[in-house]
KOLPA-151252 format. One record per residue (C-alpha): residue number from 1; residue in three letters; x, y, z. Coordinates in steps of 0.5 Angstrom, whole numbers, plus 500, padded with zeros to 3 digits. Layout:
BEGIN
<site i="NUM" aa="Ala" c1="X" c2="Y" c3="Z"/>
...
//
This chain:
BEGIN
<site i="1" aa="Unk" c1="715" c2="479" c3="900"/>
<site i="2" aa="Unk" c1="713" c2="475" c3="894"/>
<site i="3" aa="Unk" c1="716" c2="468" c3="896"/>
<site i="4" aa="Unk" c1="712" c2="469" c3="904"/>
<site i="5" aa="Unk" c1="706" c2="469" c3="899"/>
<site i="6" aa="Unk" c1="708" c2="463" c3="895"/>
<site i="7" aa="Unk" c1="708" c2="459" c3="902"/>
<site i="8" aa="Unk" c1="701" c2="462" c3="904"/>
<site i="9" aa="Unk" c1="698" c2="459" c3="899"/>
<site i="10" aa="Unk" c1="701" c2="452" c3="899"/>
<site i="11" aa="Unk" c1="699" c2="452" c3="907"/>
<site i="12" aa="Unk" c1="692" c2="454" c3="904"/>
<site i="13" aa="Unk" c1="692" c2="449" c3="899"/>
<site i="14" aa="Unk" c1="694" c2="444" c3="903"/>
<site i="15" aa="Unk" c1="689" c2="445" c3="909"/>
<site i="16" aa="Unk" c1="684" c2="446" c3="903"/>
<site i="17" aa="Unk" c1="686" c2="438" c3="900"/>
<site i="18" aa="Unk" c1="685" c2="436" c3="907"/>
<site i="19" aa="Unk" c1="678" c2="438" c3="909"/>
<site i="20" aa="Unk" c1="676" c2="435" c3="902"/>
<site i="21" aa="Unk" c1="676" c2="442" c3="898"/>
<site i="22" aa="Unk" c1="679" c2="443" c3="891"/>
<site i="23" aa="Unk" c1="682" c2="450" c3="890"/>
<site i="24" aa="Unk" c1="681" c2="453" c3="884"/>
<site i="25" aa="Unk" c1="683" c2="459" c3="880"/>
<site i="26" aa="Unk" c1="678" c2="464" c3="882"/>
<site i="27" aa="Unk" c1="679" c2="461" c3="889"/>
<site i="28" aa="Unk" c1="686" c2="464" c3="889"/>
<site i="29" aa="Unk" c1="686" c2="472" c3="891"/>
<site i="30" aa="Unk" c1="688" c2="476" c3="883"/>
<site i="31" aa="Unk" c1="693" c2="479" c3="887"/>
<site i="32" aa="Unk" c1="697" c2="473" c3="889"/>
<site i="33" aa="Unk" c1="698" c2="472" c3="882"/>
<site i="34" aa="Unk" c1="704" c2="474" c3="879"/>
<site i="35" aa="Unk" c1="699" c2="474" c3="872"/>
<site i="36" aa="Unk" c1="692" c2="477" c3="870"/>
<site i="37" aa="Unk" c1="687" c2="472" c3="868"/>
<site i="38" aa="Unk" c1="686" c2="471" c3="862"/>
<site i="39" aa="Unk" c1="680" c2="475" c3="858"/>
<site i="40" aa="Unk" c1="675" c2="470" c3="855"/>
<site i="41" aa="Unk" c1="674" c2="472" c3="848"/>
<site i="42" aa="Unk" c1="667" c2="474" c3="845"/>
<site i="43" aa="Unk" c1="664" c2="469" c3="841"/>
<site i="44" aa="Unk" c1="661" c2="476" c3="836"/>
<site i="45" aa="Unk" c1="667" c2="480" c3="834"/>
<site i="46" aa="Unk" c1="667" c2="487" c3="834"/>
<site i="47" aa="Unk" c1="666" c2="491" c3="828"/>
<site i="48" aa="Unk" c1="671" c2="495" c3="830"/>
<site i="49" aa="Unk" c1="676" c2="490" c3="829"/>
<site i="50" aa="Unk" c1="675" c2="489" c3="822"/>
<site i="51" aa="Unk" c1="680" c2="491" c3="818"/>
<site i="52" aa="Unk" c1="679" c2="495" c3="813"/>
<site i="53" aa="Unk" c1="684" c2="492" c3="808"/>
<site i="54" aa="Unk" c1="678" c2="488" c3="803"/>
<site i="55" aa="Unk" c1="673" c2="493" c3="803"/>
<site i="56" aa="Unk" c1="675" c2="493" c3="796"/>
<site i="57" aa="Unk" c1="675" c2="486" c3="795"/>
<site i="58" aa="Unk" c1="668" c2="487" c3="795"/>
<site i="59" aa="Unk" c1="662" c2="488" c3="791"/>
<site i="60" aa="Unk" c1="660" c2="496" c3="791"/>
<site i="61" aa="Unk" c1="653" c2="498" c3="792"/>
<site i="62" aa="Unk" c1="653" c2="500" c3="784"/>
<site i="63" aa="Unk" c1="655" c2="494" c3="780"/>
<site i="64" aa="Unk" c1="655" c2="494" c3="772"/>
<site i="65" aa="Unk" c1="651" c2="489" c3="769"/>
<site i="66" aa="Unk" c1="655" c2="487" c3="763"/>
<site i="67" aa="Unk" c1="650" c2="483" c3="760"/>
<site i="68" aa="Unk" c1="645" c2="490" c3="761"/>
<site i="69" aa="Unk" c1="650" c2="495" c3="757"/>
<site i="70" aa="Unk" c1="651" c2="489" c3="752"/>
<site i="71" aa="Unk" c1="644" c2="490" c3="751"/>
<site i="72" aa="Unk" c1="644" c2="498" c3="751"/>
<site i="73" aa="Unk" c1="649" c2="497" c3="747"/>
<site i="74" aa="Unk" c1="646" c2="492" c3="742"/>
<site i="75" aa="Unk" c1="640" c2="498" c3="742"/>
<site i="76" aa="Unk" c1="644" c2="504" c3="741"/>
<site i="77" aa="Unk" c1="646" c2="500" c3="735"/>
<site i="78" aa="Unk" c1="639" c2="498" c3="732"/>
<site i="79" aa="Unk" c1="637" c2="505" c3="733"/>
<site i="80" aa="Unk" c1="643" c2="508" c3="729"/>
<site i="81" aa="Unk" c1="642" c2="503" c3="723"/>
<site i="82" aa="Unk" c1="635" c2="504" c3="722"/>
<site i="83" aa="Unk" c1="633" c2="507" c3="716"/>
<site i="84" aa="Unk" c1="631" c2="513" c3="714"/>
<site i="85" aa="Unk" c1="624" c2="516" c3="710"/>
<site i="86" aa="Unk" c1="627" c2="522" c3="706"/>
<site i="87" aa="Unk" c1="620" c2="521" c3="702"/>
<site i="88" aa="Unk" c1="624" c2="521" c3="695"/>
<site i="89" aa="Unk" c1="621" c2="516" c3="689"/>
<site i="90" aa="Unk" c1="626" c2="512" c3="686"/>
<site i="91" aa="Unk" c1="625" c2="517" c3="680"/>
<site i="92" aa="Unk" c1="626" c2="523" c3="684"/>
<site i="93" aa="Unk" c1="634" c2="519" c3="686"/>
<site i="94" aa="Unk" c1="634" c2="517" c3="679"/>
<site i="95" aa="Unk" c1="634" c2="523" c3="675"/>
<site i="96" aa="Unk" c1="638" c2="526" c3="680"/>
<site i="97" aa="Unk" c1="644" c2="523" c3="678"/>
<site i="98" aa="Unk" c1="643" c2="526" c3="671"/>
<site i="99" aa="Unk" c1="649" c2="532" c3="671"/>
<site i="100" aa="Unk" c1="646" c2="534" c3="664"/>
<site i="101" aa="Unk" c1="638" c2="535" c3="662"/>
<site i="102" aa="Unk" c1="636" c2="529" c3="663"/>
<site i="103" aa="Unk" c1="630" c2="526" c3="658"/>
<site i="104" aa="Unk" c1="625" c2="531" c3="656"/>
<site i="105" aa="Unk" c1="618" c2="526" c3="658"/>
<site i="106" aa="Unk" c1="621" c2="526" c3="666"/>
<site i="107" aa="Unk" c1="618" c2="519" c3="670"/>
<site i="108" aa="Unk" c1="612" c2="517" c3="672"/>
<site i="109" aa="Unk" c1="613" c2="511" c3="674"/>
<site i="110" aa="Unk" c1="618" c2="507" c3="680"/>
<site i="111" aa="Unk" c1="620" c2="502" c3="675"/>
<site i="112" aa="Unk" c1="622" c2="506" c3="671"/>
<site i="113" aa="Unk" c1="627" c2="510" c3="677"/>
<site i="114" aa="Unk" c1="629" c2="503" c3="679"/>
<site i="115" aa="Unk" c1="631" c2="501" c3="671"/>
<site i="116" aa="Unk" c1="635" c2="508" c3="671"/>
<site i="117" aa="Unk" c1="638" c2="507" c3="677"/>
<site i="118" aa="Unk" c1="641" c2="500" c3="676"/>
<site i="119" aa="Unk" c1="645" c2="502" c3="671"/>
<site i="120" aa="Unk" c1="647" c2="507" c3="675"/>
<site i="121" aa="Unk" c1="655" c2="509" c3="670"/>
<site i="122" aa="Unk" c1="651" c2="508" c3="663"/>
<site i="123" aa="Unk" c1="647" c2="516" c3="666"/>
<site i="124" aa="Unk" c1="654" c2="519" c3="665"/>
<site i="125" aa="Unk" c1="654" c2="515" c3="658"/>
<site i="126" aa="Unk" c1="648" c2="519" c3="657"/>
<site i="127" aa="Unk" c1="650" c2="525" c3="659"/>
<site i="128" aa="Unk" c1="657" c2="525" c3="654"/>
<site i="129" aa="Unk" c1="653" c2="522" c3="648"/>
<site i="130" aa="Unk" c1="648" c2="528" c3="648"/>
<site i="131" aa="Unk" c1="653" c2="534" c3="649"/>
<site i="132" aa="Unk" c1="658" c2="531" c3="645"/>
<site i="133" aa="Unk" c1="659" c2="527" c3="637"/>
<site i="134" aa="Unk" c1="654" c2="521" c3="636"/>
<site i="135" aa="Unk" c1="660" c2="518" c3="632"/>
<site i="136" aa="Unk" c1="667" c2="517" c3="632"/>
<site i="137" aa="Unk" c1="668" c2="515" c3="623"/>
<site i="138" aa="Unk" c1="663" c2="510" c3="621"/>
<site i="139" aa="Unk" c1="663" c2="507" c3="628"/>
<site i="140" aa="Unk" c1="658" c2="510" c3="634"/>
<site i="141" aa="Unk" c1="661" c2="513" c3="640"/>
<site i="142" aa="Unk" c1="663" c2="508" c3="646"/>
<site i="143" aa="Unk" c1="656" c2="513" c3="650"/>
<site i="144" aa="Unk" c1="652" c2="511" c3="645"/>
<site i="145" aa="Unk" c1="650" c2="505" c3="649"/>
<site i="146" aa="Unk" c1="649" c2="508" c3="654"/>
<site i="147" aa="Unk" c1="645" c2="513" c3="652"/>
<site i="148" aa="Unk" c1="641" c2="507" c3="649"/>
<site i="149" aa="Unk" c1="640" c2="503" c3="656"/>
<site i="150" aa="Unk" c1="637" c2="509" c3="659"/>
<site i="151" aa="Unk" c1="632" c2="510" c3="653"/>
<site i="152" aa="Unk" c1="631" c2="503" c3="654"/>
<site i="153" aa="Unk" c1="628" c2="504" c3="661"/>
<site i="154" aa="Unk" c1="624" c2="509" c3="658"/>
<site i="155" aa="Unk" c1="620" c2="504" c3="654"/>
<site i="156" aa="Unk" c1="625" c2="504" c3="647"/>
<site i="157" aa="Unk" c1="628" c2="498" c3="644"/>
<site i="158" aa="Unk" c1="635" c2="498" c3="645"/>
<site i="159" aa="Unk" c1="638" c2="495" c3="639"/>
<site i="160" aa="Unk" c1="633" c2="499" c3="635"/>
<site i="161" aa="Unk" c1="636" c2="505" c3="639"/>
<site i="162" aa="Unk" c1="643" c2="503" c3="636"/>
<site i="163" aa="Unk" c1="641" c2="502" c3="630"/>
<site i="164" aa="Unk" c1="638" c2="508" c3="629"/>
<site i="165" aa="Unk" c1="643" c2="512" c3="631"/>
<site i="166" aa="Unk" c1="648" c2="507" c3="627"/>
<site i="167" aa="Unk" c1="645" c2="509" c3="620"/>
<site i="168" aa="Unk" c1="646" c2="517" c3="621"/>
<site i="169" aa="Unk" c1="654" c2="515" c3="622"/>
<site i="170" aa="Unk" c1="658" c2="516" c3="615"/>
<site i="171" aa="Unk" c1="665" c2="514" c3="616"/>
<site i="172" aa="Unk" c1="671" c2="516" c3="612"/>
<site i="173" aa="Unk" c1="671" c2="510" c3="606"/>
<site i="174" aa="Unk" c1="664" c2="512" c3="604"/>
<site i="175" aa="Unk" c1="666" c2="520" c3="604"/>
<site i="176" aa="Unk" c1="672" c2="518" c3="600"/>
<site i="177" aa="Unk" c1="668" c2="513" c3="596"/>
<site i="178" aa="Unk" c1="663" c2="519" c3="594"/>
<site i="179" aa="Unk" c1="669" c2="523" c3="592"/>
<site i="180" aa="Unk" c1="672" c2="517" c3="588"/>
<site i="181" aa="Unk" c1="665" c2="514" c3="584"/>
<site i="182" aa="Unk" c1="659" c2="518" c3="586"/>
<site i="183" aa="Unk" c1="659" c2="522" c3="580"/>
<site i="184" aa="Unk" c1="660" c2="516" c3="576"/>
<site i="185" aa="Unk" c1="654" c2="513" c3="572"/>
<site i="186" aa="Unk" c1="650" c2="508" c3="575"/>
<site i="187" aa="Unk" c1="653" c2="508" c3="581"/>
<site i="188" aa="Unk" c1="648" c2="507" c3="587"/>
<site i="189" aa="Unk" c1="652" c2="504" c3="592"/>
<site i="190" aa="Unk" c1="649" c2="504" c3="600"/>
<site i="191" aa="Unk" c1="655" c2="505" c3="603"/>
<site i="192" aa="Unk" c1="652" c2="508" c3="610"/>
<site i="193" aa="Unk" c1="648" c2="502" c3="611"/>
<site i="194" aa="Unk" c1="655" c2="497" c3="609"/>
<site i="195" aa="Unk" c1="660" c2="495" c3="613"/>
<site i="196" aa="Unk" c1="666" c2="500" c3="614"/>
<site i="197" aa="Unk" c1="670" c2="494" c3="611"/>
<site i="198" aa="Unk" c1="666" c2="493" c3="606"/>
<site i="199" aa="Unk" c1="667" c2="500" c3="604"/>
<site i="200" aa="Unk" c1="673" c2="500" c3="604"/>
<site i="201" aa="Unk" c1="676" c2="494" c3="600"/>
<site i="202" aa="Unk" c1="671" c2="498" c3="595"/>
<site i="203" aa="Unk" c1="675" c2="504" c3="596"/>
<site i="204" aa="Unk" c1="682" c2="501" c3="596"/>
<site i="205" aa="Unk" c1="680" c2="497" c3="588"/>
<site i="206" aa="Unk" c1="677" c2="503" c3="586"/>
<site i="207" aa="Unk" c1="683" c2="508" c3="587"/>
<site i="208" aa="Unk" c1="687" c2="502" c3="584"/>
<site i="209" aa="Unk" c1="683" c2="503" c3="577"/>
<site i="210" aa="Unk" c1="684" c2="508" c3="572"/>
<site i="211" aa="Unk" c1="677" c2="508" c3="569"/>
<site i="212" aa="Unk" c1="673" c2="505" c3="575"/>
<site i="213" aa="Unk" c1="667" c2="508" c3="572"/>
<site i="214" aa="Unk" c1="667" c2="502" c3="567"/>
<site i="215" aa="Unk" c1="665" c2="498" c3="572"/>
<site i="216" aa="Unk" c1="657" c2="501" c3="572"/>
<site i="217" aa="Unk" c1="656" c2="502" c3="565"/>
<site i="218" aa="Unk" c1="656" c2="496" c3="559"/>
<site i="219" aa="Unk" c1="664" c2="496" c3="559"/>
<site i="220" aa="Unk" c1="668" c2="490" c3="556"/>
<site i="221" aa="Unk" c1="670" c2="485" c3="560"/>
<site i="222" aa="Unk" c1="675" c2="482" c3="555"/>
<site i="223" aa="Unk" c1="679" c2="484" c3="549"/>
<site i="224" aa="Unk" c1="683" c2="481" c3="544"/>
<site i="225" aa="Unk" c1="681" c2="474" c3="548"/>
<site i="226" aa="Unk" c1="685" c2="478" c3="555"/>
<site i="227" aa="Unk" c1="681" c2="480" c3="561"/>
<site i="228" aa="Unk" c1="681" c2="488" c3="561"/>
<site i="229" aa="Unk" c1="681" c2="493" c3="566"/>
<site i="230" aa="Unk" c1="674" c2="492" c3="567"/>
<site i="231" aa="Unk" c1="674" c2="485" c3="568"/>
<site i="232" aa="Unk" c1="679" c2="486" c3="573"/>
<site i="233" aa="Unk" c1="676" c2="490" c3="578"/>
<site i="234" aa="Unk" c1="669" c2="486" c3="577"/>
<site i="235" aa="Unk" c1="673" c2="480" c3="580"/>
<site i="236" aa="Unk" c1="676" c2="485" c3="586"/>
<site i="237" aa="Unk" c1="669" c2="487" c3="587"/>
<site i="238" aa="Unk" c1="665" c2="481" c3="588"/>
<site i="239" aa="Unk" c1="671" c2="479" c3="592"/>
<site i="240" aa="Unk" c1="669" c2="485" c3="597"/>
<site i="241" aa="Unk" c1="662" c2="483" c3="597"/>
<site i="242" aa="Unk" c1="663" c2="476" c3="599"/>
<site i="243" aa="Unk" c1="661" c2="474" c3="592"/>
<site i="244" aa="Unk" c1="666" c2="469" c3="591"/>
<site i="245" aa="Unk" c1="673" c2="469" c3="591"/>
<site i="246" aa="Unk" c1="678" c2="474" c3="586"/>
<site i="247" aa="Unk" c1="682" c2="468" c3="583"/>
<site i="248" aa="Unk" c1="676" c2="463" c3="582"/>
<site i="249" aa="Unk" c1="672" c2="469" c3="579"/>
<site i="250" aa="Unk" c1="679" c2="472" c3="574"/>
<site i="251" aa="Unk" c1="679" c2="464" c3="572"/>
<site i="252" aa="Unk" c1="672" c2="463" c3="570"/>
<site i="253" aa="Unk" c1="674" c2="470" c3="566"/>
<site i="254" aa="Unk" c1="679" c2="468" c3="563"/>
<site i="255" aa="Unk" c1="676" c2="462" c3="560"/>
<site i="256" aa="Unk" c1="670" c2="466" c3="557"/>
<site i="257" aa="Unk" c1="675" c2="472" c3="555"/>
<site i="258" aa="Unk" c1="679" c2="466" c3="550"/>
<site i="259" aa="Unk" c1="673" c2="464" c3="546"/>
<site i="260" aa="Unk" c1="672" c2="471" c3="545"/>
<site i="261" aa="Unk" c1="678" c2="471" c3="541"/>
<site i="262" aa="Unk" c1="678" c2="472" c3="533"/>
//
């Protein structure tokens, strides 16, 4: 049946050449044809037919801004470091680091909460210094200094402080010197005021001495043309005051003494 069509439409097809006609496709019945036409396809693609696979390769409708959060962000930050009025002076802070009573005259003044608070650990010094001893021997307590940088933010001179509270230390050598020559006549001796080894090159030559009460009365320096006890211990004090050295000063004795000689 199929091959009787075939011959039909070349027949047709001659007899159409001959009579000046050209066949064409759409010519020719669709049945006769063993393949359908083929479908145009449409210039505009259907929305349906889209694949769906790079939906996510897309932007969304809410897309982060980075330079925006990085704003928040910055935002947030300054916020959170900005400074605090807690209303409190500098004084008010300052005598709060006093874990002791501190100074009796109180702070008027800002600068003076400033000053206190820049020396900071000299407070606790303050606070050792006042609870405890002033003096360790003839030496100030290592808190004293503290305790005078803080009397010094309150208006009082600093080495005038030290020194005050240095002339009420008596060391050890002057207690002992007392006990050695105090009772001495003529002794006057400022021992509290001189310097710790002073005193005590004082003391090692008194305690050396059989009689040191004769170096402060009118006692003889030689004998018989030799230098005495007393002319011994005068050397060794002037040499404990700087006064000269113990040799030269014995030298210049033991001349003046041979002239004394009989």
């Amino acid at each position: 049946m199929g091959l009787f069509f075939r011959f039909l439409v070349c027949v047709l097809g001659l007899c159409l050449a001959a009579c000046g006609v050209e066949p064409s496709v759409s010519s020719v019945p669709a049945e006769w044809l063993d393949e359908p036409p083929e479908s145009v396809p449409s210039d505009e693609e259907d929305p349906a037919g889209v694949p769906n696979d790079d939906d996510s390769a897309g932007t969304t409708d809410e897309e982060t801004d980075p330079e925006t959060n990085d704003d928040d962000d910055a935002g947030s930050d300054e916020t959170s470091t900005e400074d605090t009025d807690t209303g409190l002076t500098p004084c008010d802070i300052a005598w709060g680091l006093f874990q002791c009573e501190p100074p009796a005259q109180g702070c008027e003044d800002d600068a003076v909460g400033e000053c206190i608070l820049a020396i900071g650990p000299a407070v606790s010094g303050y606070c050792d210094f006042v609870s405890g001893e002033p003096c360790a021997g003839a030496q100030l307590s290592g808190s004293a200094s503290e305790y005078c940088q803080v009397r010094s933010c309150l208006g009082d001179d600093y080495n005038t402080c030290m020194a005050e509270l240095g002339s009420s230390c008596v060391s050890e050598s002057c207690e002992e010197l007392d006990a050695e020559v105090g009772h001495c006549p003529g002794y006057d001796y400022a021992c509290e005021s001189a310097p710790e080894v002073e005193s005590q090159c004082l003391l090692n030559v008194f305690e050396t001495m059989n009689q040191p009460c004769g170096l402060f009365v009118d006692a003889p320096q030689c004998a018989l043309g030799t230098v005495t006890e007393t002319g011994w211990g005068s050397c060794q004090v002037q040499q404990c005051l700087n006064l000269t050295t113990f040799e030269a000063c014995y030298s210049n004795l033991e001349v003046l003494c041979s002239f004394s000689s009989p």
